[in-house]
N, C-alpha and C positions, 0 to 999 in steps of 0.2 A: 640220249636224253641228258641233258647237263641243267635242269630246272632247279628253283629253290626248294622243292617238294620230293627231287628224286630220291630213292633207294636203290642201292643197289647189293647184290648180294654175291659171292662167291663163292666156289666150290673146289675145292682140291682131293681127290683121291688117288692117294699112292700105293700101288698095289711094290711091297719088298720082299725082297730074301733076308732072313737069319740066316747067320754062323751057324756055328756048331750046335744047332739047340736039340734038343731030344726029349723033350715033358713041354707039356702046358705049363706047368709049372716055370722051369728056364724061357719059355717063348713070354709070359708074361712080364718074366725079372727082366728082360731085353727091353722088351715093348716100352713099361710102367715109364721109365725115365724120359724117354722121347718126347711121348705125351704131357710128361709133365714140362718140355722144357717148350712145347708148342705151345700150351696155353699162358705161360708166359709172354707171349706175343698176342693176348687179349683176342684169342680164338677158339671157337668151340671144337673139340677133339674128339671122335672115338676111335678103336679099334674095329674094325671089323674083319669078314673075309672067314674061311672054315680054320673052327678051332681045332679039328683034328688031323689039320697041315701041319704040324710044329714048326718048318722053316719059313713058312708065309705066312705073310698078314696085309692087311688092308688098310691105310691108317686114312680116315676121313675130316678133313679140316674144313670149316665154312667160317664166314665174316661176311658184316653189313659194314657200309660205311655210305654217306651222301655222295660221296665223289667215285664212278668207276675206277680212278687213277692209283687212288689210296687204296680199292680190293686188287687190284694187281700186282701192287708192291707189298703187301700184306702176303698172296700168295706166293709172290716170285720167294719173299722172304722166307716162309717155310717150306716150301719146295728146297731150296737150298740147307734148309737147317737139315730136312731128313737125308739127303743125296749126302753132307758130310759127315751121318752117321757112321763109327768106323766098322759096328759090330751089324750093319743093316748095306744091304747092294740094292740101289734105288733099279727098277723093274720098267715099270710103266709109271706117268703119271697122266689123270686126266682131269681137266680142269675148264669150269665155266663160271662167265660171269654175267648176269640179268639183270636189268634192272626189274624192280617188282612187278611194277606196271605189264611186264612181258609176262609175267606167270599167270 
């Protein structure tokens, strides 16, 4: 759908490794900055995934934008910011994009 009316919406979830982490606490101080440097790219962020994995986490990015083209390069963009984490091993990522109308 490429109309003057569309939405479209995005979806990135990056399942990662930590380093050496050992406390909630350390997998937090890891985490904290990624996320903040995600939503610098005007997208909403959480962590998710079991917090009593210390070296995993789940990190969930979404974006809307009119144009499908612009949630692609919006994801490929953070997809790439987490993968050149140096203290994070990118795992799995999975990612979709809808227009609203479809949901």
């Amino acid at each position: 759908m490429t109309g003057r009316n569309a939405v479209f919406l995005g979806v990135l979830e990056a399942d990662v490794l930590l380093g050496a982490v050992s406390s909630l606490k350390h997998k937090r101080a890891v985490i904290r900055p990624v996320l903040a440097r995600l939503r610098r790219l005007d997208v909403a962020v959480a962590e998710g995934g079991d917090p009593d994995l210390h070296r995993r986490a789940t990190i969930g990015v979404s974006t809307v934008s009119g144009e499908s083209a612009r949630v692609v390069e919006v994801l490929d963009t953070c997809e790439r910011l987490v993968a050149g984490e140096p203290e994070l091993e990118l795992l799995s990522v999975r990612r979709r994009v809808v227009s609203v109308d479809d949901l």
